[in-house]
N, C-alpha and C positions, 0 to 999 in steps of 0.2 A: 504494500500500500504506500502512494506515495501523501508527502504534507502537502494541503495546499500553500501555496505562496500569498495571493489575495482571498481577500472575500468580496463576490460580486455580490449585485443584487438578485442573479439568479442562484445563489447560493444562497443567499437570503431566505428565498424563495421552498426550498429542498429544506433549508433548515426546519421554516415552519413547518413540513411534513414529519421532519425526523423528532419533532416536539409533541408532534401529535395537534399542536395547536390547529391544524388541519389533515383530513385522514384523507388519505392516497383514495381510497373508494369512493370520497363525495366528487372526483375530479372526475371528469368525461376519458373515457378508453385509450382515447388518441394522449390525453395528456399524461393519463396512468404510463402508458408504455415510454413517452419521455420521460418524465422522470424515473423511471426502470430504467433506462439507459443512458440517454444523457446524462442526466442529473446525478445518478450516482457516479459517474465517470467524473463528473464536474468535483462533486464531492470530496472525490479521492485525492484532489491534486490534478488530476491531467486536466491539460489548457486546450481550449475551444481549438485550438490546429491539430493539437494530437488527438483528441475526440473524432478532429472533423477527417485527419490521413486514417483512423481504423475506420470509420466508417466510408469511406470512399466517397467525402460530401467537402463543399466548401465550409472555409469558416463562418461565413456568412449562413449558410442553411443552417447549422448548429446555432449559432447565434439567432436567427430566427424564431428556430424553437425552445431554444429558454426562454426568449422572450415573452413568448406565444403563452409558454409557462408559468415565470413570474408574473401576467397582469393577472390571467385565471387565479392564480395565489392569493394574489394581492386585492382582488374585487372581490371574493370571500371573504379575505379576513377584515374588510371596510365593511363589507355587510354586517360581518357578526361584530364587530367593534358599535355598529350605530346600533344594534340589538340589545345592548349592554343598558339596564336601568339606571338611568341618570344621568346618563351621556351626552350631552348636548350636540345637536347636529353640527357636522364639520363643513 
């Protein structure tokens, strides 16, 4: 395994899952399986080129789909944040 060196915000993104703060199963199939693959890769250390040469993709499509991944993340956890009693809308 390797260390990451940064944290993105699509690491950000995996964390929430790895916290539970969001569960892998309320996310749509397409997104389960990137973070199954991506995201764990991301996870581990390896950087959006080395991701994108084992998968035979550009950086840019890997980058894509974290993206793609972190908003889906990120607009559930804004929902369930204004869910929160006493929260005042943001």
């Amino acid at each position: 395994m390797r260390k990451p060196t940064t944290t993105s915000r699509a690491e950000g993104a995996i964390a929430a899952l790895a916290t539970g703060e969001i569960s892998l199963t309320e996310l749509p199939a397409r997104l389960q399986a990137i973070a199954a693959t991506l995201g764990i890769m991301l996870s581990d250390g390896y950087s959006k080129a080395e991701i994108a040469r084992y998968y035979g993709k550009s950086r840019r499509w890997v980058s894509d789909r974290l993206l793609e991944l972190e908003r889906e993340i990120q607009n559930r956890i804004d929902w369930l944040r204004a869910q929160e009693p006493g929260r005042p809308p943001e």
